[in-house]
N, C-alpha and C positions, 0 to 999 in steps of 0.2 A: 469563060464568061465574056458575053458580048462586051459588057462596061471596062474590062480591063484590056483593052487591045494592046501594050505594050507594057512592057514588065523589066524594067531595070534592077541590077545591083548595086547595092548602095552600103558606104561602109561602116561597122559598127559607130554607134552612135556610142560616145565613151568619152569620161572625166580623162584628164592627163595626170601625174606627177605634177607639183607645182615646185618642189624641192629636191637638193640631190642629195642622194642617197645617205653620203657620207651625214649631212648637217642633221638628217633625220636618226638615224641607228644616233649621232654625237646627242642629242635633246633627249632619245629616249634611254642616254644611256648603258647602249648595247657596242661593245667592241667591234673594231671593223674586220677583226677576223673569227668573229664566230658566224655559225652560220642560224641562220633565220626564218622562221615560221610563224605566217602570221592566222591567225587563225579566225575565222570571221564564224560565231558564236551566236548573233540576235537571231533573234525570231523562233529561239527554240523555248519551249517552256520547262526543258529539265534541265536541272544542276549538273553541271561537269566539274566531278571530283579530280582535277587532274595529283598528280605525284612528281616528283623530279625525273624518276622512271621510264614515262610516258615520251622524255626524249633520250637520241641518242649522244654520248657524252659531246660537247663543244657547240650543242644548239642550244638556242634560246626561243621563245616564243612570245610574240605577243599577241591577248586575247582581244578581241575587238568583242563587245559585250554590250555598249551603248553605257560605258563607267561602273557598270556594275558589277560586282563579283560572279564570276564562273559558281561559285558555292558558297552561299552569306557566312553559314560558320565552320568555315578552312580559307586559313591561308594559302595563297599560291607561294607556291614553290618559289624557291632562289631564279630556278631558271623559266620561268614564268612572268609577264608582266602584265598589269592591265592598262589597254590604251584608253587616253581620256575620249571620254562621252564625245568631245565633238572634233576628234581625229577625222582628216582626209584620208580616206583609206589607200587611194592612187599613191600617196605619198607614201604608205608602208609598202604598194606594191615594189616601187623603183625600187625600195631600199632591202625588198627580202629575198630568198632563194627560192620559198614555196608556200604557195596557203592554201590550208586547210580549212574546208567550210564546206557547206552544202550549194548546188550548181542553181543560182538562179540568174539573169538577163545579166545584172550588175557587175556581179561577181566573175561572169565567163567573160563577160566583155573586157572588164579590167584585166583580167590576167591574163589576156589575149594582148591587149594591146600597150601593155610595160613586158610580156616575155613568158610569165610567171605560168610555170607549172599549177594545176590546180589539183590539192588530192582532196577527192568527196566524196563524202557519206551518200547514201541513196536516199531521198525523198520519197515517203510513199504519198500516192495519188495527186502528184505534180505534175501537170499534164505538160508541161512542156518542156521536162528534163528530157528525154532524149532528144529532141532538137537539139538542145542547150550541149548536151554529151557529147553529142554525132560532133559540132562546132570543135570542140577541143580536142575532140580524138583526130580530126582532120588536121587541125594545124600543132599536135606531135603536144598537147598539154592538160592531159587526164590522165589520173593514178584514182583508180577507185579504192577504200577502202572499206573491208566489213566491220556493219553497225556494231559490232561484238568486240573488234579490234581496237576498233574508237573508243568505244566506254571505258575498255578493261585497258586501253594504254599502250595499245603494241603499235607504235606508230614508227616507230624506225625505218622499218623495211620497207615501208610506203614514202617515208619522207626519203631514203635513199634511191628508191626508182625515180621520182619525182626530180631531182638533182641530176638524173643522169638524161632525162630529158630534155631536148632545146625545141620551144616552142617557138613557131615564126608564124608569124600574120603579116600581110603586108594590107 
């Protein structure tokens, strides 16, 4: 296009960490050596029945949901927690191993730029997840998981690939 004669790169635009890791897992209560998934939940309209099952033993997760329960009548699990309504999420990235949510601008950007593996559910008719995907598979921080695996709670073998990845962006 004539109007665009120069085209620069320019680097993601992204919240930081305001906190270290340890003071965040000490406030929510999560041991410094378990390991940690956080799981970003808004913007879906169905209930997620999670179990204790759904993780592998020595993890814990927290739901980021916007304060509200993952499923109004079920309790979550021991190894489950709800983060309050008005959590910085950058602060759970610094502080966790991997999160699980679906791929949009925010979410890739953050976990690109604290480290953090992303495992995601597929989006249908979200026209700009595969940019978003391509972004994370380039710098070594996408674990896809299927929407079957998700519901029904097989998440282990996703959160274990996920861990043995090391994501870098510079």
């Amino acid at each position: 296009m004539p109007a665009f004669t120069a085209i620069e790169d320019v680097p993601l635009v992204v919240r930081h960490a305001r906190k270290f890791p340890a003071q965040v897992r000490e406030e929510l209560g999560i041991p410094p050596d378990a390991r940690l998934a956080v799981l970003i939940h808004g913007g879906h309209k169905a209930e997620l029945r999670v179990t204790e099952d759904f993780l592998p033993p020595g993890w814990i997760c927290v739901a980021c949901n916007g304060g509200r329960p993952l499923c109004p009548d079920m309790p979550l699990p021991s190894n489950f927690k709800l983060a309050p309504a008005d959590v910085y999420t950058p602060d759970l990235w610094a502080a966790c191993d991997c999160v699980i949510g679906k791929i949009g601008y925010g979410t890739m950007s953050e976990c690109l730029a604290h480290a953090r593996p992303l495992v995601f559910v597929r989006r249908d008719f979200f026209n700009e997840e595969p940019f978003l995907r391509k972004m994370l598979e380039v710098h070594g921080a996408a674990v896809e998981m299927k929407r079957r695996d998700f519901l029904e709670g097989h998440w282990g073998p996703y959160l274990q690939r996920a861990c043995a990845l090391t994501p870098r962006y510079k």
